[in-house]
C-alpha positions as CSV (number, residue, x, y, z in Angstrom):
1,X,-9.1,248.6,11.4
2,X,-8.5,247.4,7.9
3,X,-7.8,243.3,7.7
4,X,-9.1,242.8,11.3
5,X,-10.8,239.4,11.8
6,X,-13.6,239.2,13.9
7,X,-12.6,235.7,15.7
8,X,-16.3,235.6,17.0
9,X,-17.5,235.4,13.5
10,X,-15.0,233.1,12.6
11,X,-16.6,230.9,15.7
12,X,-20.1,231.2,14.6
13,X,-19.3,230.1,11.1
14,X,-17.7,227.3,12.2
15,X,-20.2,226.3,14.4
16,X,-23.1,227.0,12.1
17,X,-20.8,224.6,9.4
18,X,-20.7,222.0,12.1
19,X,-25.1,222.1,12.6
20,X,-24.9,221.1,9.3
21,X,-23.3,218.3,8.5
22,X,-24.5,217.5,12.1
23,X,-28.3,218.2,10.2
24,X,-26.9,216.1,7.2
25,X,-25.6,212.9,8.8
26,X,-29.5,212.9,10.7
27,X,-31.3,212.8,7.8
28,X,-29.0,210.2,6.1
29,X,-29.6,208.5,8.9
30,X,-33.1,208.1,9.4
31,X,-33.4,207.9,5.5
32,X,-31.2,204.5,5.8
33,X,-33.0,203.4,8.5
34,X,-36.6,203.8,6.5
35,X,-34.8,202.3,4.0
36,X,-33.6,199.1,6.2
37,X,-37.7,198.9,7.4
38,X,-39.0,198.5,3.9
39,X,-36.2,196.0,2.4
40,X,-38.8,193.6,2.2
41,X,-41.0,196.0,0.0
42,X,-41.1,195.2,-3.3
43,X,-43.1,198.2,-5.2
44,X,-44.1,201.3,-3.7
45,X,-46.3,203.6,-5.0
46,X,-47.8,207.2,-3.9
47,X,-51.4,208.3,-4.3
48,X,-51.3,211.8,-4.3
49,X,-53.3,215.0,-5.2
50,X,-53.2,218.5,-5.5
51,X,-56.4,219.7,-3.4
52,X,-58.5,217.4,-0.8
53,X,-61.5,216.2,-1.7
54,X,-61.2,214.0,-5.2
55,X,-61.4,211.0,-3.5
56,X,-57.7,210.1,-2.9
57,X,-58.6,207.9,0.4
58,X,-61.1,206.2,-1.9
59,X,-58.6,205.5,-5.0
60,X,-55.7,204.1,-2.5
61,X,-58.6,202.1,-0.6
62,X,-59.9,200.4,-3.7
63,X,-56.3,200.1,-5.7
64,X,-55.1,198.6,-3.1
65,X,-57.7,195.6,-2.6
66,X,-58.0,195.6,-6.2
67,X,-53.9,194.3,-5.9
68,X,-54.7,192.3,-3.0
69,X,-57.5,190.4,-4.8
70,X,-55.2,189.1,-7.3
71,X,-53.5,187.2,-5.0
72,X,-50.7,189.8,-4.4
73,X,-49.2,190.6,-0.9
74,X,-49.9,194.6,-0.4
75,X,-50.1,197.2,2.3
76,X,-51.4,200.8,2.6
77,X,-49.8,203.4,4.5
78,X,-51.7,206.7,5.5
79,X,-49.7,209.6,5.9
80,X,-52.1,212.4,5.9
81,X,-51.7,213.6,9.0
82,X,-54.5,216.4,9.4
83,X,-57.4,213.8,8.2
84,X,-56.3,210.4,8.1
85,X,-58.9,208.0,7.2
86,X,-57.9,204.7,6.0
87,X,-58.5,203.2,8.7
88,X,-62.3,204.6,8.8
89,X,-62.8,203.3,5.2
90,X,-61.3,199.9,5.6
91,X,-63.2,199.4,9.0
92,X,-60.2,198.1,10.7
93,X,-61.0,198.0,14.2
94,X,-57.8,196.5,15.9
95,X,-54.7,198.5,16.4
96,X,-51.2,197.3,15.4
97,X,-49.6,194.7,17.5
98,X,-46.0,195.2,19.1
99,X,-44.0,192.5,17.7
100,X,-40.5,191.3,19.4
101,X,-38.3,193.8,17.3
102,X,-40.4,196.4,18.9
103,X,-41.8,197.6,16.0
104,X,-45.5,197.7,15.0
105,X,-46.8,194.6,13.0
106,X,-50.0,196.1,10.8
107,X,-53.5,195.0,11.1
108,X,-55.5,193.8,8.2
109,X,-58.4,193.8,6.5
110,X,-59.7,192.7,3.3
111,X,-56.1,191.3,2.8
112,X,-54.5,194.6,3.0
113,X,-52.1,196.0,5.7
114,X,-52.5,198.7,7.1
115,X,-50.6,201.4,9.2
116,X,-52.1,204.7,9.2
117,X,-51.6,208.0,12.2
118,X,-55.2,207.3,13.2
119,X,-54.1,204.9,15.4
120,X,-52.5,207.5,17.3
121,X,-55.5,209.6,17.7
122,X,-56.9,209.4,21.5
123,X,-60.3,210.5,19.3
124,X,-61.2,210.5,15.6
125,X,-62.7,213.8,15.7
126,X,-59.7,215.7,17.1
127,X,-57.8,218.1,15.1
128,X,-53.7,217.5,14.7
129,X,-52.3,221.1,14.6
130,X,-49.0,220.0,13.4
131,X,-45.7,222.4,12.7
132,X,-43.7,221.2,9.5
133,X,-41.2,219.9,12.4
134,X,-43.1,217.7,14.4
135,X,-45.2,216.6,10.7
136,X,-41.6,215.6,9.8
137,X,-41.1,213.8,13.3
138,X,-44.0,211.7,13.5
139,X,-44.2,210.5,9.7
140,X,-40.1,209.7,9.9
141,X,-41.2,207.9,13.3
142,X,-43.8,205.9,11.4
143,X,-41.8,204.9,8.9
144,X,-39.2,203.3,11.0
145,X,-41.4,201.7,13.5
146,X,-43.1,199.8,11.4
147,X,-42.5,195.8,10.2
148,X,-44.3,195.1,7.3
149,X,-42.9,191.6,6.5
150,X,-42.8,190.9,2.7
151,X,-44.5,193.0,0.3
152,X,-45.1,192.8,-3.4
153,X,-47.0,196.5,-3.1
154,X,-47.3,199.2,-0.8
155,X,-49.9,202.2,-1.6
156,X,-49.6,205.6,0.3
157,X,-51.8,207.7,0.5
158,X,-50.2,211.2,1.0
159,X,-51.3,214.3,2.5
160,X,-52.9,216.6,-0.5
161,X,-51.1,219.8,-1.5
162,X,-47.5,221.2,-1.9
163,X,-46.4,221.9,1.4
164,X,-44.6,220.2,4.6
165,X,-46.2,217.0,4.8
166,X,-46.3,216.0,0.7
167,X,-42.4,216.8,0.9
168,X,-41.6,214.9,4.0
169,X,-42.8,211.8,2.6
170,X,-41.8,212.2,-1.1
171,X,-38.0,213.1,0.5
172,X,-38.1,210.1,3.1
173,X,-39.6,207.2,1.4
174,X,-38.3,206.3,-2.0
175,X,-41.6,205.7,-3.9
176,X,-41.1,203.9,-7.5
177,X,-43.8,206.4,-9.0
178,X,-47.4,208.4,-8.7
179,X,-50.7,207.9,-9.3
180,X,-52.3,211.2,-9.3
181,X,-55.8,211.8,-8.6
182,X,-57.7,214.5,-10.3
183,X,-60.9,215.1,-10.8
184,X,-63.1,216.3,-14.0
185,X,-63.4,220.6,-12.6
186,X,-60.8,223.0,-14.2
187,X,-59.6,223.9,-11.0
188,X,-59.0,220.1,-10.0
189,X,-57.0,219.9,-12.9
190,X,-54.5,222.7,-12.3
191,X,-54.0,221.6,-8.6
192,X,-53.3,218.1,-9.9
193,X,-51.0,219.8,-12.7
194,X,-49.2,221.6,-9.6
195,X,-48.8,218.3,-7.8
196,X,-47.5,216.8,-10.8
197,X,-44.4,219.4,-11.2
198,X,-43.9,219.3,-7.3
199,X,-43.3,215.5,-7.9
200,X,-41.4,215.3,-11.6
201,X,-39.2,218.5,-9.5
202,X,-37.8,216.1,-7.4
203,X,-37.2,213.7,-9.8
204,X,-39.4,210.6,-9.2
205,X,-41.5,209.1,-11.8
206,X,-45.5,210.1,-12.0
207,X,-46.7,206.7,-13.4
208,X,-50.0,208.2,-14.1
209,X,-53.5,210.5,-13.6
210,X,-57.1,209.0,-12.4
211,X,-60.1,210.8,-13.1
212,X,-62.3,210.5,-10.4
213,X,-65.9,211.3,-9.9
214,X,-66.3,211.3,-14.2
215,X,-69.3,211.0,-15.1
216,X,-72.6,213.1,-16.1
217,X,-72.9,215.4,-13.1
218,X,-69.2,216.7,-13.0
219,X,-68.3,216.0,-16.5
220,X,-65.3,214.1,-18.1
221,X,-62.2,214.2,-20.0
222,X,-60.0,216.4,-17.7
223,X,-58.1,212.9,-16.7
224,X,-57.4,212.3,-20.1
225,X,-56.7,216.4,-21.2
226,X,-54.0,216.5,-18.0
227,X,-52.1,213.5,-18.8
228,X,-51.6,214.8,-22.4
229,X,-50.8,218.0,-20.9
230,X,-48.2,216.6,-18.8
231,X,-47.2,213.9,-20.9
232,X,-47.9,211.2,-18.8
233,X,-50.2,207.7,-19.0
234,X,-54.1,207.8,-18.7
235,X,-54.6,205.1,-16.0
236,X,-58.8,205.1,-16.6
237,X,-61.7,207.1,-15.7
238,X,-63.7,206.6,-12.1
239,X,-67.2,206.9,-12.0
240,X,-69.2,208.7,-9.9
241,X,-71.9,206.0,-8.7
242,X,-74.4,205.4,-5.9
243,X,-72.7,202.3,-5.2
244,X,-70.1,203.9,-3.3
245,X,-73.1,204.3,-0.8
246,X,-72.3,200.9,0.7
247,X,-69.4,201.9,3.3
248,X,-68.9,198.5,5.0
249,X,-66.8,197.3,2.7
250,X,-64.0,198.7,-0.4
251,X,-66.8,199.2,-3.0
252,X,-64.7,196.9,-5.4
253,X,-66.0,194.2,-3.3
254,X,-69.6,195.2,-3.7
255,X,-69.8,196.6,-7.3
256,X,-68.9,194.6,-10.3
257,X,-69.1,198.0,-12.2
258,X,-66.4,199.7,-9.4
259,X,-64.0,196.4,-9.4
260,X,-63.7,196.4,-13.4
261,X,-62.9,200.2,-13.3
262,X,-60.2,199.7,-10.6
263,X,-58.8,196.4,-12.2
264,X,-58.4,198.7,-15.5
265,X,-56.5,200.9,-13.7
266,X,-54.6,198.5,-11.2
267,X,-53.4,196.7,-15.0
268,X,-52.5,200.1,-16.5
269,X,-50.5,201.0,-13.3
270,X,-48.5,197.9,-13.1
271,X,-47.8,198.3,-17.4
272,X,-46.5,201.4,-16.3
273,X,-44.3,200.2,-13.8
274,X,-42.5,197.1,-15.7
């Protein structure tokens, strides 16, 4: 009959309005409470890339004790959840400590911090075959846990791509800028380019693009040819080099060649940033 209200549709309306400010007041919530956990943060900066493979682990490895080394007080969260390997390539062998707050106190090595979900691995080798919900779970729960103490930087390095776990972490933590890694193949370049409006889409500042592996055998210039394209700083060129052969220790602490590429780019970052 004409102008009948179906009251059980009126009902699921209103409870469907109520799930989401229900939804709304969560996330505020556990956004504040990241928030609270990195007070003592002073810059934080996300290492990110389109595809896997350019070396992003590497870049955040290296930026990170390239900071360090100058005296500054830094940390480097991994929050690639499928292959997180910070921890491998900074040969940090303890886990975190529970301090009396009960939250986790970082190791460190090579006077870096780190927190990474490796710790949470029973074994390295395992596969994590993660839904978006539980990839937003676990990085929101490794966020809050966590006491850093005081930090002048922290570097994440992100999970590559466009998809759940990127998003998570770009929507959670409030990062002060990118470095994007990229390296000199076309089709490194437009995945970078993608990652680049994913990240200027949502507003935050891309402080920059790395080329990594430049060099003879993959080429060069695409570092460079992206930043113009986007209209964004060239932070420097990486070289692709046998010294990165020595894996028990950040290669900017074995190479003079590697440390003055990294302290080029550390210097153009943190021009960026002021």
């Amino acid at each position: 009959m004409a102008g009948t209200q179906n009251p059980h549709g009126h009902n699921h309306g209103m409870d469907s309005a109520r799930a989401k400010v229900e939804q709304m007041k969560k996330q505020w919530a556990q956004k504040k409470a990241v928030a609270d956990t990195l007070a003592s943060v002073g810059t934080k900066v996300g290492v990110y890339s389109g595809k896997g493979g350019v070396g992003k682990t590497t870049v955040s490895v290296n930026l990170a004790v390239t900071l360090a080394q100058t005296g500054k007080d830094v940390g480097i969260l991994d929050v690639d959840i499928d292959c997180p390997n910070v921890v491998r390539a900074l040969g940090v062998a303890e886990k975190p400590e529970v301090g009396e707050d009960n939250k986790m106190i970082p190791p460190e090595a090579f006077g870096v911090k780190v927190m990474s979900m490796a710790f949470f691995q029973k074994k390295e080798d395992e596969a994590i075959i993660w839904r978006g919900p539980m990839i937003h779970n676990a990085i929101n729960q490794l966020l809050q846990s966590t006491n850093w103490g005081k930090l002048d930087y922290l570097i994440v390095d992100l999970p590559p791509g466009t998809s759940d776990s990127p998003l998570t972490v770009m929507q959670t933590l409030s990062l002060d800028g990118f470095v994007v890694v990229t390296t000199p193949q076309d089709l490194s370049k437009i995945d970078a380019l993608r990652s680049i409006n994913m990240i200027k889409k949502l507003n935050i500042p891309v402080l920059g693009v790395v080329e990594n592996f430049s060099g003879e055998i993959f080429g060069t210039g695409a570092g460079k040819a992206l930043a113009n394209l986007a209209k964004v700083d060239h932070l420097g060129n990486l070289s692709l080099k046998v010294d990165y052969r020595e894996s028990l220790k950040p290669t900017v602490l074995t190479s003079s060649d590697v440390k003055q590429e990294y302290e080029l780019v550390a210097s153009n970052t943190i021009k960026v940033l002021q």
